[in-house]
N, C-alpha and C positions, 0 to 999 in steps of 0.2 A: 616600117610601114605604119600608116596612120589611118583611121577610119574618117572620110571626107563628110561624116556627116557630124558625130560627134567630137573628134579629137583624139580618141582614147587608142593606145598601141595592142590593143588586144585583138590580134588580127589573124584569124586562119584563115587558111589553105581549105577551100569546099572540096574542090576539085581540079581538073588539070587538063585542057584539051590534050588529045587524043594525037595529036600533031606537036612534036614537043617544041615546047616556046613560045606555042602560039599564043595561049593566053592561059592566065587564072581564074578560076571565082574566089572570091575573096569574103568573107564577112565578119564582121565585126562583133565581139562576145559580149560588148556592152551595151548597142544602140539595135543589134540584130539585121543592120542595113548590109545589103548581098552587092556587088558589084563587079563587074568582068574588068581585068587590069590593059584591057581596049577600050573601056569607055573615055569617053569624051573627059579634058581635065575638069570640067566644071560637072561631075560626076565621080570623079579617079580622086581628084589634091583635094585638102581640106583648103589651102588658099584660095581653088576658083569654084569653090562649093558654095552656091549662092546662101548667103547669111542668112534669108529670111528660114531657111529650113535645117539649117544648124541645129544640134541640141545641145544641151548640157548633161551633167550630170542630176544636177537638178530638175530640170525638166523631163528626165527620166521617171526620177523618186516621183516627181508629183504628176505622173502621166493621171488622170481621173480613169483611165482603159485600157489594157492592151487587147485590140481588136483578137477575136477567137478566128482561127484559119476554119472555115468550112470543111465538110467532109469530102472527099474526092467523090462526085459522081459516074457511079459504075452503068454501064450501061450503053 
């Protein structure tokens, strides 16, 4: 398995529906991109992963941010 955003084989296992087979979550160790092994191929294959949102490796190293996730709001 391939990560359809970057390229790179470093792909776990998140989680596991509850229904066996029905589906994976999937993400990726090097680009952090999360995706259900039901999404659509132009989401799932790195072949119909529209190019303009591709990464590299490079474009990793020289991200200028990696956005901070927010705090859960309780309440």
């Amino acid at each position: 398995m391939i990560c359809p955003r970057c390229g790179d084989d470093a792909v776990d296992t998140v989680t596991t529906s509850p229904v066996p087979g029905a589906w994976d979550v999937l993400q990726c160790l090097n680009c952090l991109y999360m995706w259900r092994t039901t999404e659509p191929d132009r989401r799932s294959r790195r072949e119909a992963y529209p190019p303009a949102f591709r990464l590299t490796r490079a474009d990793i190293d020289n991200a200028p941010e990696v956005p901070v996730v927010p705090p859960l709001a309780m309440g």
